[in-house]
C-alpha positions in Angstrom: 136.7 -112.0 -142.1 133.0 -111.2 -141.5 131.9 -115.3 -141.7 135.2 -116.0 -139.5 133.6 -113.2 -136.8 130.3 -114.4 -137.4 131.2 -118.0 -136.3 132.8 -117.4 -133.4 131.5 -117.9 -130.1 130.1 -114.9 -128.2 130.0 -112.7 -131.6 127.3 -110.9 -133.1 127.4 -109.4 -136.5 124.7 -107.0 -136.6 125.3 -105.5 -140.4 123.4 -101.8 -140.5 122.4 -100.7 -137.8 120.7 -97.2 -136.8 122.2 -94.4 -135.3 120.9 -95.1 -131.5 122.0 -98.7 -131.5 125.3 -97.4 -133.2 126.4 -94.8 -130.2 125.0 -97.5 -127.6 127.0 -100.2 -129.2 130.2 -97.9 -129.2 129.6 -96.9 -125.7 129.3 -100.6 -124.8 132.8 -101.2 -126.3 136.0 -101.4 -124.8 138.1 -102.5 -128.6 136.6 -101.7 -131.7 138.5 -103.3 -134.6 138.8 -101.5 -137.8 140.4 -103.8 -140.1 139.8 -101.2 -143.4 142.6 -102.0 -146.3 141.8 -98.1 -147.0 140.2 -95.1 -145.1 140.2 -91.6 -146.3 139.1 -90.0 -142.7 138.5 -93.0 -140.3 135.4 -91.8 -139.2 134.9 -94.9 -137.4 137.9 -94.4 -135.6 136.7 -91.0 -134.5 133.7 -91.6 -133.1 134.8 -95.2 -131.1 137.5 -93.0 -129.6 134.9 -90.3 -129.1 132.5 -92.7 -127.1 135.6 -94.3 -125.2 136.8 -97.1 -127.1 140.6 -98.2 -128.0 140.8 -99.0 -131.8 143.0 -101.2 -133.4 143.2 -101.8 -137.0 145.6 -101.7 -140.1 148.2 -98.9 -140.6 146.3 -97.1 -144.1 146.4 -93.4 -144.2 143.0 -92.8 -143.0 143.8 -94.4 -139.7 147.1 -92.7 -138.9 145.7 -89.4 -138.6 142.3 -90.6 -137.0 143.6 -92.9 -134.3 145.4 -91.5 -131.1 148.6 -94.3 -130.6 150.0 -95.6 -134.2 151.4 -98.4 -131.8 147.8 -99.7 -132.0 148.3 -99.9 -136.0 149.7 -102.9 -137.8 150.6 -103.7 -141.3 147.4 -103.7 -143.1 146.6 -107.6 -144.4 148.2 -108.9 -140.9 145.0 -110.4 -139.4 147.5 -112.5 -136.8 148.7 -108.8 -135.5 145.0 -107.5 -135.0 144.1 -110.7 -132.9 147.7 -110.0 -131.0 146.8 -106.4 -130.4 143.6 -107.4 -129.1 144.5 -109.8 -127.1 147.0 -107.6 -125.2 144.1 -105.0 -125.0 142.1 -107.7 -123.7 144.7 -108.4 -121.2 145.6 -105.2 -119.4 142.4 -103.4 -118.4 144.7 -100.2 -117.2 146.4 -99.9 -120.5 142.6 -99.9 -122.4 142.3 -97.3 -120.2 144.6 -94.9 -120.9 144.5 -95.3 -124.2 140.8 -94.5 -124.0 141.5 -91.2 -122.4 143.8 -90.5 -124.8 141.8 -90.8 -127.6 138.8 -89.1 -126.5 141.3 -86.0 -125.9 142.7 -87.1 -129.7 139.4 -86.6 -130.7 138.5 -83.3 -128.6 141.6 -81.7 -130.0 142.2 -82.6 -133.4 138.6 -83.5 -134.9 136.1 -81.6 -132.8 133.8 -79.4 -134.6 135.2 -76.5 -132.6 138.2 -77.3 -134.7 137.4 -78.4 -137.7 135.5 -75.1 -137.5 138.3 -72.8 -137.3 140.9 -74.5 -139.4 137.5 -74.0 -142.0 138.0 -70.3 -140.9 141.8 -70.3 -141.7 141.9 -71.4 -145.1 139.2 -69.5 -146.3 140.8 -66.7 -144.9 144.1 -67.8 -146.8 141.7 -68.3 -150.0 140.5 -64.2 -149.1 144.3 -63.1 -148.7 145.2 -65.3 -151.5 
């Protein structure tokens, strides 16, 4: 998949890149793809949603909890239903949109630190109690 991207016009696989070029790159996106055949967090997911960007990819268990709209999900190996999803995206500017907001709230309510920190607090509190 990565020599397909590469050759196609307008594409730039970049490999590594640092953590500034990361968050500009992610705030420069509209669609960030994460075709993964396995995820345990989606990370990825998480932080393109975070800076604004609609993610598609394949439906593994990392990505189900990470990304905001499962609709966005397709069977995992189904390159032909990425590129469809996409191209939808691509096409209808006001859906991106929405689905942007909605995973930056995604994001704000089910991953921020604020949470993460007290669900932290709630099982070592059931651990204490335990």
């Amino acid at each position: 998949m990565r020599r397909l991207a590469a050759s196609a016009a307008g594409v730039e696989v970049a490999g590594r890149v640092n953590d500034a070029r990361l968050a500009a790159e992610y705030a420069r996106a509209s669609i960030v793809l994460v075709p993964s055949q396995y995820e345990g967090l989606g990370l990825v997911a998480l932080e393109a949603q975070a800076h604004g960007a609609v993610v598609v990819g394949y439906d593994v268990d990392g990505l189900r909890d990470a990304v905001a709209d499962r609709r966005l999900l397709v069977p995992p190996g189904d390159a032909g239903a990425l590129l469809r999803a996409c191209l939808a995206l691509i096409d209808d500017p006001q859906r991106r949109e929405e689905l942007a907001l909605a995973g930056r709230e995604h994001v704000r309510a089910a991953h921020s630190w604020e949470r993460i920190g007290r669900r932290l607090e709630e099982v070592y509190e059931a651990v204490r109690l335990g």
